[in-house]
C-alpha positions in Angstrom: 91.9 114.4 91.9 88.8 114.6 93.4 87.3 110.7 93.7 84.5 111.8 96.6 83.0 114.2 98.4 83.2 114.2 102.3 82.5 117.8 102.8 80.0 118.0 105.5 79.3 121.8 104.0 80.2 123.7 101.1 82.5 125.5 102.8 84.6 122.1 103.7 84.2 121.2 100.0 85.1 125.2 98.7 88.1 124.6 101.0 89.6 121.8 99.9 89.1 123.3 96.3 91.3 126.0 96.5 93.8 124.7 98.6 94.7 121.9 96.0 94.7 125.0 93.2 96.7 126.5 95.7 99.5 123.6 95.9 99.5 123.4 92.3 100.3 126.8 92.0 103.2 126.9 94.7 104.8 123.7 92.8 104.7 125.3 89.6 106.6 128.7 90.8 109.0 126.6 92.5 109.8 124.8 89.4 109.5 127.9 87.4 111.9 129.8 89.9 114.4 126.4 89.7 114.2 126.5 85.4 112.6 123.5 85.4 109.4 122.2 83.6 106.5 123.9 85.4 104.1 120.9 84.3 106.3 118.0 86.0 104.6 118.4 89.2 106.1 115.5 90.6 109.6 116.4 90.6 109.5 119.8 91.8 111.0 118.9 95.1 113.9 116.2 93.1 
């Protein structure tokens, strides 16, 4: 997921981090909430 760093801080890098755990997340409860597979994260929205 995460190729290269252009963070100019930590805080840029920390950031971008915990958004994508963050997505992840919302795209497993949606599947979860739809009875789907909460590991096919590409279909969530199908």
């Amino acid at each position: 997921m995460i190729r290269r760093n252009y963070a100019k801080s930590f805080d840029g890098f920390k950031n971008r981090i915990l958004s994508k755990i963050m997505v992840l997340t919302m795209i497993q409860l949606i599947n979860k909430l739809n009875n789907k597979n909460i590991n096919k994260l590409k279909t969530c929205i199908v």
